[in-house]
Backbone bond lengths (Angstrom), bond angles and torsions (degrees), N, CA, C in turn:
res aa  C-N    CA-C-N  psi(-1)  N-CA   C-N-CA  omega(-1)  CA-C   N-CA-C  phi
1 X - - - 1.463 - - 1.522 109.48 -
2 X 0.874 104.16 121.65 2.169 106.05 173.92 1.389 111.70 -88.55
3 X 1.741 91.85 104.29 1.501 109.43 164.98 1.656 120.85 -47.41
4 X 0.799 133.82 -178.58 1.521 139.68 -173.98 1.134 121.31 -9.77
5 X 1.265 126.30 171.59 1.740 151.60 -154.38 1.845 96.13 -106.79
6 X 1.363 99.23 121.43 1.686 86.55 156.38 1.899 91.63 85.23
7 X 1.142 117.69 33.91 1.802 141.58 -160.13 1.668 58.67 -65.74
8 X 1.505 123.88 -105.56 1.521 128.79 -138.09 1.705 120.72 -2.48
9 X 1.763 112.66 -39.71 0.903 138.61 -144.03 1.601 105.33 -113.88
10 X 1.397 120.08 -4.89 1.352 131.37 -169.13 1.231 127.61 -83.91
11 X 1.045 124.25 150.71 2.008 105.24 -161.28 1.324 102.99 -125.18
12 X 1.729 118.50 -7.47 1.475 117.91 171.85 1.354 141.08 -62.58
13 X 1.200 118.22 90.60 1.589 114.25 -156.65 1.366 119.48 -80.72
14 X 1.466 116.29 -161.66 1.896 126.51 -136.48 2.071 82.25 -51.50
15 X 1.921 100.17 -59.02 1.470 99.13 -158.67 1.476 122.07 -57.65
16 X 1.339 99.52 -40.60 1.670 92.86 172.42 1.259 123.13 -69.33
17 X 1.280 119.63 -25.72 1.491 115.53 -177.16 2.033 112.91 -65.30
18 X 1.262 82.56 -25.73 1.552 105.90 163.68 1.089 121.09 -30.96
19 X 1.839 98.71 -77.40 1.296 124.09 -170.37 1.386 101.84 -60.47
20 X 1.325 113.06 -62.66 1.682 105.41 -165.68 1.140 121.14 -77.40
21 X 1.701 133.83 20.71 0.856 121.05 138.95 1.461 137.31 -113.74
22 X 1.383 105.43 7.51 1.652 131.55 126.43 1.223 121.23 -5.46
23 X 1.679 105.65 -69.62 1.152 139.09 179.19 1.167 139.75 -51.62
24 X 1.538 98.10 -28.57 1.726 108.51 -151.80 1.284 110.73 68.86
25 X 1.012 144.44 21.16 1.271 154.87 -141.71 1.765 84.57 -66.89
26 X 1.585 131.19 -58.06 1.779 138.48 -164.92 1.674 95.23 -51.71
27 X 1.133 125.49 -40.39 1.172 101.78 -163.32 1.314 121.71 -91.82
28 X 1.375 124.70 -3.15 1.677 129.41 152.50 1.522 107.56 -94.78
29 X 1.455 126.38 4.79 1.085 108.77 -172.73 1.320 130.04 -70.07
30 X 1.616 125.54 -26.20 1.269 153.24 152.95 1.565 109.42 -47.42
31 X 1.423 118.22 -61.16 1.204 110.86 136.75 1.798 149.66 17.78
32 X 0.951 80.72 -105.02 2.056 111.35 151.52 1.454 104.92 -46.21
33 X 0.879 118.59 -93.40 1.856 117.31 -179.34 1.449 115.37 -19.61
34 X 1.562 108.29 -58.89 1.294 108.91 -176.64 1.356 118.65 -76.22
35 X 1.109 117.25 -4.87 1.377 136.04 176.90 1.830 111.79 -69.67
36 X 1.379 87.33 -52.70 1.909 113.41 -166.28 1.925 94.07 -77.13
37 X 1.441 117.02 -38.95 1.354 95.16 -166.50 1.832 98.98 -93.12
38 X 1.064 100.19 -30.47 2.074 103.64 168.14 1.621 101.42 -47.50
39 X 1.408 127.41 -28.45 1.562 123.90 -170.67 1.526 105.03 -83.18
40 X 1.848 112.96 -42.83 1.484 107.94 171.95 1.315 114.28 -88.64
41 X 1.620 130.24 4.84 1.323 121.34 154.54 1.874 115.01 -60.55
42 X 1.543 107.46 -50.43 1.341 88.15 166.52 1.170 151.06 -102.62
43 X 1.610 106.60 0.71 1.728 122.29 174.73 1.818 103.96 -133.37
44 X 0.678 120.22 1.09 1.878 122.26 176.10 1.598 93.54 -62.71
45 X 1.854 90.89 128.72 1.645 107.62 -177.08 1.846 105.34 -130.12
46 X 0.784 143.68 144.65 1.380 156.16 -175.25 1.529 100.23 -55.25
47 X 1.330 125.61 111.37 1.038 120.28 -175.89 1.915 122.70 112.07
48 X 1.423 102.02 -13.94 1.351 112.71 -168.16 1.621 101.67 -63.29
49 X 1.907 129.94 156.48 1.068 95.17 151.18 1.546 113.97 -94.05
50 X 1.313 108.07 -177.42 1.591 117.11 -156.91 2.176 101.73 -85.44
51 X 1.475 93.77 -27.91 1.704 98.19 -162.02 1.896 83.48 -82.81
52 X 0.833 110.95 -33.26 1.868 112.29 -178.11 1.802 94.68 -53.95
53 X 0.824 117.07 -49.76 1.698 124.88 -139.41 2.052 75.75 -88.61
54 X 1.196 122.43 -44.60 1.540 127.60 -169.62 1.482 95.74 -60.15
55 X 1.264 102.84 -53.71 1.991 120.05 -177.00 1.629 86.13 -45.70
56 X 1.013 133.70 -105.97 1.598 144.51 -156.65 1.853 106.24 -24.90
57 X 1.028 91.59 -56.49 1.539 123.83 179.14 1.907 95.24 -40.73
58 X 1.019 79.61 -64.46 2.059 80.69 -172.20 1.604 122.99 -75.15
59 X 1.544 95.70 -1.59 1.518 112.41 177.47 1.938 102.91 -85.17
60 X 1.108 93.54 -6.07 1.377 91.78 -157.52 2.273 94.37 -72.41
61 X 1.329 116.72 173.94 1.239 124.29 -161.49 1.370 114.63 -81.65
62 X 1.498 110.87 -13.71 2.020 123.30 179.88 1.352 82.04 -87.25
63 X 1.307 131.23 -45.78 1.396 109.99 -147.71 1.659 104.17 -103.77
64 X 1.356 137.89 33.30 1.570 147.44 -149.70 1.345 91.70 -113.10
65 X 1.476 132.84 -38.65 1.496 125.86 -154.50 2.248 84.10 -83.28
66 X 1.671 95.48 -43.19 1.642 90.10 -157.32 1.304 110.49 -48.67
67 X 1.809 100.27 -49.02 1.516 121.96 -163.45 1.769 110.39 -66.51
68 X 1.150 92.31 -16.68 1.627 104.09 172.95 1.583 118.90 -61.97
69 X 1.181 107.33 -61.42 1.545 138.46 178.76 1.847 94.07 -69.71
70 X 1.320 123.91 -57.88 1.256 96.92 174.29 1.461 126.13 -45.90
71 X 1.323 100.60 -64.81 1.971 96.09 173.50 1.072 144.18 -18.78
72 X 1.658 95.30 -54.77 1.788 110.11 154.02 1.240 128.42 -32.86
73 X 1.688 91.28 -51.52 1.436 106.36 -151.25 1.917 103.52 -70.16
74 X 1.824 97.49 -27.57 1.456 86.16 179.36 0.933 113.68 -95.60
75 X 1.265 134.84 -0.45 1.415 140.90 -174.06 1.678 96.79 -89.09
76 X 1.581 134.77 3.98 1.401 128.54 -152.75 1.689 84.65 -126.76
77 X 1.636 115.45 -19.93 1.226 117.62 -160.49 1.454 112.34 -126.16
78 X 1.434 106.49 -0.88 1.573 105.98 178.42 1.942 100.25 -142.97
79 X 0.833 104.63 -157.47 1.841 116.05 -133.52 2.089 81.13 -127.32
80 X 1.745 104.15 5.02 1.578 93.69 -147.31 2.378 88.09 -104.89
81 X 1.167 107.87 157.17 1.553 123.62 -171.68 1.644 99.21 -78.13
82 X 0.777 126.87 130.82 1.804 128.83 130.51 1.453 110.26 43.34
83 X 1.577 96.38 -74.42 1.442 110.08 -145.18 1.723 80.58 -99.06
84 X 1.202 150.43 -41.01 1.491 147.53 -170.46 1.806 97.74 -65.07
85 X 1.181 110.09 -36.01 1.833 106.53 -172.32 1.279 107.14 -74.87
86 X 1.281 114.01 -25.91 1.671 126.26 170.63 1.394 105.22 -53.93
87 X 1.038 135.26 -52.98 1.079 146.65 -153.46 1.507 100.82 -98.38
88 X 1.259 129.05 -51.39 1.396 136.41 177.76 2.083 101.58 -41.80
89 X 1.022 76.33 -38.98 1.966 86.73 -164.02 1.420 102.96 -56.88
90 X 1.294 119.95 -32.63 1.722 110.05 -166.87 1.939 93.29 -93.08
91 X 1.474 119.12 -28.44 0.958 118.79 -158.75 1.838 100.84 -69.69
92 X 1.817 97.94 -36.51 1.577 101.64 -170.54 1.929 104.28 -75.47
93 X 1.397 116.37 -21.07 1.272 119.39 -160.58 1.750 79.51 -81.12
94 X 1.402 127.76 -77.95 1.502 119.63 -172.46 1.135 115.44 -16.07
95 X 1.907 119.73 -66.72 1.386 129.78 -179.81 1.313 119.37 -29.44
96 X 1.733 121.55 -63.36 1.183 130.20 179.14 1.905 109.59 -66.08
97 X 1.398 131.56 -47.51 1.578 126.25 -172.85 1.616 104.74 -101.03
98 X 1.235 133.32 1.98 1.048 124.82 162.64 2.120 132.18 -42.57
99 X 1.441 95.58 -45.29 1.071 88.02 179.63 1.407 111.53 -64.59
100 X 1.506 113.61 -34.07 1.484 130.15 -145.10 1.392 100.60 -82.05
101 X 1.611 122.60 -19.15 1.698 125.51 -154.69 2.066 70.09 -98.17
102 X 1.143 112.22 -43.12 1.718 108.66 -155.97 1.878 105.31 -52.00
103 X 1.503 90.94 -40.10 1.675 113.22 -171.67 1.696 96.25 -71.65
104 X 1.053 130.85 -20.85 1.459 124.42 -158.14 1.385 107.88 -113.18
105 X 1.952 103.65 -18.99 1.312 104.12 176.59 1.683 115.93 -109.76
106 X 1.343 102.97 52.24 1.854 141.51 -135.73 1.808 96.77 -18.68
107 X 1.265 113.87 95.35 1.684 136.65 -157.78 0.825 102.33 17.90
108 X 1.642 159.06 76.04 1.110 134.30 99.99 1.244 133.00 -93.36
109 X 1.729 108.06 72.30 0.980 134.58 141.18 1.409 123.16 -126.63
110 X 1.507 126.83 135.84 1.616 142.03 -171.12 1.466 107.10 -112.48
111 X 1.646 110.42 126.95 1.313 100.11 174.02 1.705 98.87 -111.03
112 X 1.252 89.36 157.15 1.861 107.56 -166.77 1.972 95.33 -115.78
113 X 1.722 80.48 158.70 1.405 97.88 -175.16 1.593 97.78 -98.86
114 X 1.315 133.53 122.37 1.016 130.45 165.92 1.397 132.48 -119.97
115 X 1.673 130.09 177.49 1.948 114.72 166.39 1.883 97.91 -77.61
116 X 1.081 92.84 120.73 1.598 108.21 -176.82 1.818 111.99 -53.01
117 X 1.156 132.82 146.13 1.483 123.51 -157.83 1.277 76.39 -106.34
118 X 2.010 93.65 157.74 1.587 114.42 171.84 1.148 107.72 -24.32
119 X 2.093 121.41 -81.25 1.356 118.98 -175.68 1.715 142.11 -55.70
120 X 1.454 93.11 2.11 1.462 92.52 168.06 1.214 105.70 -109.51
121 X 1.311 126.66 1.76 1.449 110.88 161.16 1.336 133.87 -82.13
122 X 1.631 93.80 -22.62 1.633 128.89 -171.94 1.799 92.78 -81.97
123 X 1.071 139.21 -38.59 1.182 144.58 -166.97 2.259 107.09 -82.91
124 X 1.155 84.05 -41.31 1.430 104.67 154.43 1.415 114.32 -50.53
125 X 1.117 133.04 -99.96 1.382 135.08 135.03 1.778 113.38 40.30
126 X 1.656 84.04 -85.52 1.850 106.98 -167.23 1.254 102.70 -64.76
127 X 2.121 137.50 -17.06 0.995 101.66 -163.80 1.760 117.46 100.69
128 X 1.484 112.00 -17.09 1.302 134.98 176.98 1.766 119.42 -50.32
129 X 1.528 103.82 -50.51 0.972 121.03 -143.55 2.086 107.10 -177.82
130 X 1.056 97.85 120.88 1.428 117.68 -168.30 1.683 111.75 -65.55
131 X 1.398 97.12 -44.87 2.086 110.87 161.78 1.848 76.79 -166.98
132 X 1.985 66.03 158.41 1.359 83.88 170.12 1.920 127.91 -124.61
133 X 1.601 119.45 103.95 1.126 112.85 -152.34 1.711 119.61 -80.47
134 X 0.881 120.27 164.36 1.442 112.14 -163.80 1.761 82.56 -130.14
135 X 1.816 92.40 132.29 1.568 106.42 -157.36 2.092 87.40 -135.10
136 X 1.206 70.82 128.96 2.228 85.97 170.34 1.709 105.77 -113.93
137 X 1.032 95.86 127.48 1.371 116.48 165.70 1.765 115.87 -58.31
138 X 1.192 121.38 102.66 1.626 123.97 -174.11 1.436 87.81 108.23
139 X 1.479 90.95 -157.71 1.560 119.72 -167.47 1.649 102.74 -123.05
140 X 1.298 128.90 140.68 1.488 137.63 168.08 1.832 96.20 -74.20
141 X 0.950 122.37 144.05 1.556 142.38 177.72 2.057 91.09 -141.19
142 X 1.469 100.92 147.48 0.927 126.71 159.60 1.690 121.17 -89.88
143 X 1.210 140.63 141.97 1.200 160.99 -124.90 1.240 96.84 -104.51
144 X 1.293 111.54 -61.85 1.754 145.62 -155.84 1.778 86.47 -73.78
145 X 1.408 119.70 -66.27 1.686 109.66 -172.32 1.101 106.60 -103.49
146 X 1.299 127.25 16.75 2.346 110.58 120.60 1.072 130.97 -77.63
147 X 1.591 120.93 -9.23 1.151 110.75 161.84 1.569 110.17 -88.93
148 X 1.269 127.50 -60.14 1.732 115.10 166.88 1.782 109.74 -24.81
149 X 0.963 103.55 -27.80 1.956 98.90 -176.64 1.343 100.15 -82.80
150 X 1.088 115.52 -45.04 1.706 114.68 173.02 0.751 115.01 -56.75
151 X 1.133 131.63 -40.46 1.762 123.01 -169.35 1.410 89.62 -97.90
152 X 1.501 149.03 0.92 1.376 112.43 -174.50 2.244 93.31 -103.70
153 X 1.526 104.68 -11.03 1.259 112.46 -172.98 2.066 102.31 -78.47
154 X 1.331 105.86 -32.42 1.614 114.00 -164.07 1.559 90.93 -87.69
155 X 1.174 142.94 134.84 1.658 124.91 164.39 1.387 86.94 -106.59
156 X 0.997 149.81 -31.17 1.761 143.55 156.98 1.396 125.49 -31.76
157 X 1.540 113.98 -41.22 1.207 116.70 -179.53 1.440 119.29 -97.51
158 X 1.298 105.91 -10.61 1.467 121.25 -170.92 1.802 91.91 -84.56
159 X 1.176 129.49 -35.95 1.226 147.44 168.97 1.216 136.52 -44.74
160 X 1.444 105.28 -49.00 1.344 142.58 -168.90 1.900 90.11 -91.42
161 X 1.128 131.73 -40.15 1.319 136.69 -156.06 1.435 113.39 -85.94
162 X 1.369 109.01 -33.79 1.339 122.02 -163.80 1.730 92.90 -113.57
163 X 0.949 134.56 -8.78 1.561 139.32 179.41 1.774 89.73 -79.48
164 X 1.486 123.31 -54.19 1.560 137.73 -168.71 1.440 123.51 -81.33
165 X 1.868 106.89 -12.83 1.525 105.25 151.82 1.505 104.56 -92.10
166 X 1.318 134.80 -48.63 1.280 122.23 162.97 1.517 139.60 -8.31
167 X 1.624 97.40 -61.05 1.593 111.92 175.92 1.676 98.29 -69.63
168 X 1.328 119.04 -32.15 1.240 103.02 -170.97 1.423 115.27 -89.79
169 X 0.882 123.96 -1.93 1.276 151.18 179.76 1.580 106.20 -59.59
170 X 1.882 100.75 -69.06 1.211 126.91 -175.49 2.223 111.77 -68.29
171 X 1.599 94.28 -30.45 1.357 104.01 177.17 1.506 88.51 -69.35
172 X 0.828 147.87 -93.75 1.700 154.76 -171.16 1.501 104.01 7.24
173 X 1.460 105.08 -61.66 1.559 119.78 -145.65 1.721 93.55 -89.43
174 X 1.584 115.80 -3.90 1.323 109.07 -157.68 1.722 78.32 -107.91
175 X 1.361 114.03 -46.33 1.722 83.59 165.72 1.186 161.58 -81.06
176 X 1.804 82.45 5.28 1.846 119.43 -170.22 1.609 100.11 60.26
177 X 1.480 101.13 33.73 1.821 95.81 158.82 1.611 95.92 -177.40
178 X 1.412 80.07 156.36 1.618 113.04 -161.94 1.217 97.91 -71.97
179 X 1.208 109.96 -47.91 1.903 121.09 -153.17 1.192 99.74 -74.27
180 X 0.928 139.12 -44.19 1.864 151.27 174.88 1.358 90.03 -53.21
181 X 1.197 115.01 -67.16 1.699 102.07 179.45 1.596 145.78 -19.17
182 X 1.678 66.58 -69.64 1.948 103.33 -173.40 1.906 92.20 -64.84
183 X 1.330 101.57 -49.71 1.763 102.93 173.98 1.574 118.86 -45.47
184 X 1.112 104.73 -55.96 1.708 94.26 -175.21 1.661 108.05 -84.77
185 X 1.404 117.39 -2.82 1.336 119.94 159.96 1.522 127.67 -51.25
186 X 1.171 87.16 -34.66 1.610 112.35 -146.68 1.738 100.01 -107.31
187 X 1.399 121.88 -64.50 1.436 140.38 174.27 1.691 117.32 -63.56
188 X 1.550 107.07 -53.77 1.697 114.26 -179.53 1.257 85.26 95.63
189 X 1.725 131.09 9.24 1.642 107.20 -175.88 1.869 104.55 -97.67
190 X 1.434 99.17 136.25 1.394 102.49 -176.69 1.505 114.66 -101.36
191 X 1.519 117.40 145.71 1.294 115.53 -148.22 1.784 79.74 -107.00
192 X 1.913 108.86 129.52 1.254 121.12 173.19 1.294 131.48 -77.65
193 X 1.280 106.60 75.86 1.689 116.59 -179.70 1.485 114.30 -139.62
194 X 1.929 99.19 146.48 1.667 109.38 -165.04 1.258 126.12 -49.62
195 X 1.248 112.19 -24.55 1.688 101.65 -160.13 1.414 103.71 -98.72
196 X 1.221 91.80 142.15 1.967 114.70 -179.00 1.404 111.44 -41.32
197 X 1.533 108.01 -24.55 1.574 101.03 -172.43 1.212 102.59 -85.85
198 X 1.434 124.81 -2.28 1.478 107.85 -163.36 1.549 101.55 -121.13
199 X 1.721 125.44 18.24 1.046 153.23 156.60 1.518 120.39 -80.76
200 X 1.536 119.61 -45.93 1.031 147.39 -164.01 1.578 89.12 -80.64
201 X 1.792 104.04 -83.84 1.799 100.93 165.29 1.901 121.24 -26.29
202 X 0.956 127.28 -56.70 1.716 114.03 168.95 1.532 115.09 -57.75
203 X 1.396 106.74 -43.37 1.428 93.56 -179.31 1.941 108.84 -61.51
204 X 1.233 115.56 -46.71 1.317 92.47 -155.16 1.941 100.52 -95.77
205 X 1.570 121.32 6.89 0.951 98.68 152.36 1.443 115.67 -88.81
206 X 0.879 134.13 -7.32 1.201 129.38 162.72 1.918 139.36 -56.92
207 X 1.572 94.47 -44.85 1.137 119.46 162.89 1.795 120.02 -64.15
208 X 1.450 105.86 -42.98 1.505 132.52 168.43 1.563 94.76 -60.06
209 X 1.090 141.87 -48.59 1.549 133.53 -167.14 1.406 116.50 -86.15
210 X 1.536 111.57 -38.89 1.573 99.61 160.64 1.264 116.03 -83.34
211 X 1.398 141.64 3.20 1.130 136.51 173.66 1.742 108.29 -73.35
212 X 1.175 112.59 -39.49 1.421 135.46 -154.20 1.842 88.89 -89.42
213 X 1.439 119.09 -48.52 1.295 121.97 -160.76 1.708 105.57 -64.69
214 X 1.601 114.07 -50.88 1.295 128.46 167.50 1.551 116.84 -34.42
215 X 1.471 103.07 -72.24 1.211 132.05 175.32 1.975 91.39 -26.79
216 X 1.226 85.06 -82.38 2.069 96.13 -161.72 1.562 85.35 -43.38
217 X 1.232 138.45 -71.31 1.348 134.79 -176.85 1.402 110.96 -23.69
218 X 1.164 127.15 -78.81 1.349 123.38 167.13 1.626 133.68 -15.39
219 X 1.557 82.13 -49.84 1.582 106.02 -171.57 1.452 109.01 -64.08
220 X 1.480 108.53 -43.96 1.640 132.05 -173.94 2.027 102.07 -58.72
221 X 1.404 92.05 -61.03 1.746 97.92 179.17 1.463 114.38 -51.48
222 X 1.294 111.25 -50.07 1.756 120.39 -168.86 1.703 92.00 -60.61
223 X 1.015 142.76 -74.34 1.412 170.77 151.36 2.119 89.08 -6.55
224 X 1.611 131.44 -59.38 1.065 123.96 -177.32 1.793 98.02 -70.47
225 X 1.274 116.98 -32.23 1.938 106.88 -173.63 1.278 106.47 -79.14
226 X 1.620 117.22 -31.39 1.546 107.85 170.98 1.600 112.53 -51.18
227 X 1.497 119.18 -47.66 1.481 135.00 -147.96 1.618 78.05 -74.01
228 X 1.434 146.17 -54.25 1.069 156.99 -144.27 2.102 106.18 -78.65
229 X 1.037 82.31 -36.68 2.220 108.97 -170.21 1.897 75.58 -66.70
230 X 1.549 107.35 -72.02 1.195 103.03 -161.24 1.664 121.73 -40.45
231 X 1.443 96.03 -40.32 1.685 109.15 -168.70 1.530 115.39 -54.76
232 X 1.192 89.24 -41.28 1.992 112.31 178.90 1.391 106.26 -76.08
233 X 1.412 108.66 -35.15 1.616 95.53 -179.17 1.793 130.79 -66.84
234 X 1.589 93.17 -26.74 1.344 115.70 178.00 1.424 118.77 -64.13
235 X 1.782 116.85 -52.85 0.879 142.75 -171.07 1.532 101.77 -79.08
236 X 1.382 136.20 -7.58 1.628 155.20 179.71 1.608 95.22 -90.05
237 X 1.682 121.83 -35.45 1.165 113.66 -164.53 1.764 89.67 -92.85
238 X 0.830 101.43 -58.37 1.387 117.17 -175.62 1.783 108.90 -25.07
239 X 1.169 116.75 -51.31 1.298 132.79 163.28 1.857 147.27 -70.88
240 X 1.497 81.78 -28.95 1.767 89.50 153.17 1.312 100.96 -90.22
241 X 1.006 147.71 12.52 1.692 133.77 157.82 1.286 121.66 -100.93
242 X 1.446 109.20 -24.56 1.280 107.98 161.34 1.991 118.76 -77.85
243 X 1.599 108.66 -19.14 1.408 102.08 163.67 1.177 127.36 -76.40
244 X 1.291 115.14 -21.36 1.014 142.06 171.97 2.084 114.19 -47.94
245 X 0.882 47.03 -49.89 2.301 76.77 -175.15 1.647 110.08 -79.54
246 X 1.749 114.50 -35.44 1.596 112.69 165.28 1.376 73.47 116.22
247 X 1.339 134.75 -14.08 1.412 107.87 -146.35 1.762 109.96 -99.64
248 X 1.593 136.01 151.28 0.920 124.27 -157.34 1.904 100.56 -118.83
């Protein structure tokens, strides 16, 4: 019987293919899928991994008699404890519907290169599984160039940002030190001394520090509604495929 869709691409090897068709594994397999993307229709977050979200997924009460009998089944066929076949089960179910949840959850899903955990090496080993890939739900974005996107999308904030290292810039040089600067940048505490320049220096590091403080604030919120856009967007895909399917 030929386990999964998209075989070329499949990482489940001689023993597991074994097991799951042992199992009957094809005829809940449709099943399972709709199971795993119905779970990130209503809690799937940008960043999740995908075999975690499969794990929960198979805990669920339709799928208790299968996942039961799987355990056995690897615990009857590998060298692995109780509590390792538990774990083997979501790792071998990913292997085989992984590509198929990625294709259905139209790529947004990324698989990452990681140090491979004890049980996927051990599963390696048994014959389980050929490698085992470690898949995130969404896309990884870097921190550093969403904020360059922010500031090149806001011309207000980009404004506001560079106006508040400026002043502090100029506060610096007006106290012939940085640290005084960055201090009343940072604190609002103004250092009590006569000369006008060193009045002028508090005022505009001061002004420079809430300018800058806002600013990052801004930056932080826009940056939490993006993280938020994403969450919904997933869970948007997640759900025309399940209408798609009839299924509720």
């Amino acid at each position: 019987m030929k386990i999964g869709k998209g075989e070329e691409k499949m990482a489940v090897d001689r023993k597991g293919k074994e097991i799951l068709e042992e199992l009957n594994y094809e005829k809940i397999r449709d099943e399972i899928i709709e199971g795993i993307i119905r779970r990130i229709s209503k809690e799937g977050t940008n960043g999740c991994n995908l075999r975690e979200i499969i794990e929960n997924t198979l805990k669920e009460e339709n799928f208790s008699e299968f996942i039961n009998r799987m355990v056995k089944k690897i615990q009857q066929k590998t060298d692995m404890s109780e509590e390792e076949s538990k774990l083997s089960a979501s790792y071998l179910i990913q292997e085989d519907v992984g590509d198929e949840i990625q294709k259905n959850m139209e790529g947004e899903i990324e698989e990452i290169t990681e140090k491979e955990e004890n049980i996927q090496e051990k599963g390696k080993k048994e014959k389980l599984w050929t490698s085992s890939t470690t898949r995130i739900l969404g896309k990884r974005h870097n921190f550093f160039l969403e904020f360059i996107y922010i500031l090149k999308r806001h011309f207000i904030l980009r404004i506001t940002i560079i106006t508040g290292i400026v002043f502090l810039i100029i506060s610096a040089i007006l106290f012939q030190s940085v640290y005084k600067a960055i201090l009343v940048g940072l604190t609002l505490t103004a250092f009590e001394e006569e000369p006008f320049s060193i009045k002028i220096a508090n005022l505009l590091g001061g002004i420079g520090g809430i300018l800058i403080f806002f600013t990052s604030l801004s930056i932080v919120l826009q940056h939490l509604l993006t993280i938020r856009s994403r969450d919904e967007m997933l869970r948007e895909i997640a759900r025309r495929f399940l209408e798609k399917k009839g299924v509720r």
